[in-house]
C-alpha positions in Angstrom: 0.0 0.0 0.0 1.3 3.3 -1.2 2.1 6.5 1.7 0.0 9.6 1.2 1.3 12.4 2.5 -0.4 15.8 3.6 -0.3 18.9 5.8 -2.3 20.6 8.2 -2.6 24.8 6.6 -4.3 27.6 7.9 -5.0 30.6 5.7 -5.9 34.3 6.5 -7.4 37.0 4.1 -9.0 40.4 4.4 -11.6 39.9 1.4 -13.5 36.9 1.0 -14.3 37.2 -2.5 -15.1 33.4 -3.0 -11.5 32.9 -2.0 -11.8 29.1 -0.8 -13.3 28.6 -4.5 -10.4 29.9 -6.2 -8.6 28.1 -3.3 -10.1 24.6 -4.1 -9.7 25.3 -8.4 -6.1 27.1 -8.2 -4.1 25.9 -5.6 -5.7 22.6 -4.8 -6.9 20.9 -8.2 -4.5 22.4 -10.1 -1.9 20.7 -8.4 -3.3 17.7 -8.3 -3.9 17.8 -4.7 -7.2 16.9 -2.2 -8.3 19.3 0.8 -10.6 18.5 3.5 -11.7 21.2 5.6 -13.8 24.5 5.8 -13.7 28.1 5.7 -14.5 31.5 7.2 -15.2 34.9 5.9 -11.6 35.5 6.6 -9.9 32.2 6.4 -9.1 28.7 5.3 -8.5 25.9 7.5 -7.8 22.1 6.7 -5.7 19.2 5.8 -4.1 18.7 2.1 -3.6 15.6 0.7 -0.5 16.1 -1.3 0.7 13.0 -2.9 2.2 9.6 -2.4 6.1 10.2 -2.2 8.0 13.0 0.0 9.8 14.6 -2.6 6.3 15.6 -5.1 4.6 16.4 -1.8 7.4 19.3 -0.9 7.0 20.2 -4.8 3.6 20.1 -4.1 2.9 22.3 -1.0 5.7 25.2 -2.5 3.3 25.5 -5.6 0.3 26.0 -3.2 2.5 28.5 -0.7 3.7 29.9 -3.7 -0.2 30.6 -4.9 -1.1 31.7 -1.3 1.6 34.5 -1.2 0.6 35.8 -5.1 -3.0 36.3 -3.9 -2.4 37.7 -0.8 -3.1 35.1 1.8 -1.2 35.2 4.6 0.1 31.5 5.8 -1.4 31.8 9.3 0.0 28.2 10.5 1.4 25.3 8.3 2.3 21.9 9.9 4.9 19.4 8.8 3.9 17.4 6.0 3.5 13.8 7.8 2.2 10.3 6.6 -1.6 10.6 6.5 -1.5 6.9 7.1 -0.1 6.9 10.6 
């Protein structure tokens, strides 16, 4: 059985402006990534799924910061990326 891996992120924003929408279609999909979690007016909170070996998953999550800095999120709390299978 192949290892998922996947980190905890928390995002902050001053304008909703369907944010976790562009959030799910530019960040998440687009990178071939799942997230599980909800949002707020101001924020994003949840767990991505970022693939099944350590080195894409690092790939993986810089893309998504990467896309969070360029629209103006601010990276409120990010956790280590860990085995989502332990």
């Amino acid at each position: 059985m192949k290892d998922i891996f996947g980190v905890e992120i928390s995002l902050e924003f001053d304008t909703n402006e369907n944010m976790i929408y562009r959030f799910i279609d530019e960040a998440i999909e687009l990178n071939d990534c799942l997230f599980g979690g909800g949002s707020t007016p101001n924020s994003i909170t949840g767990m991505i799924e970022l693939g099944d070996t350590e080195k894409l998953s690092i790939k993986r999550l810089n893309k998504i910061k990467k896309w969070a800095t360029t629209n103006n999120l601010k990276i409120a709390t990010i956790g280590k990326i860990h085995s989502l299978r332990e």
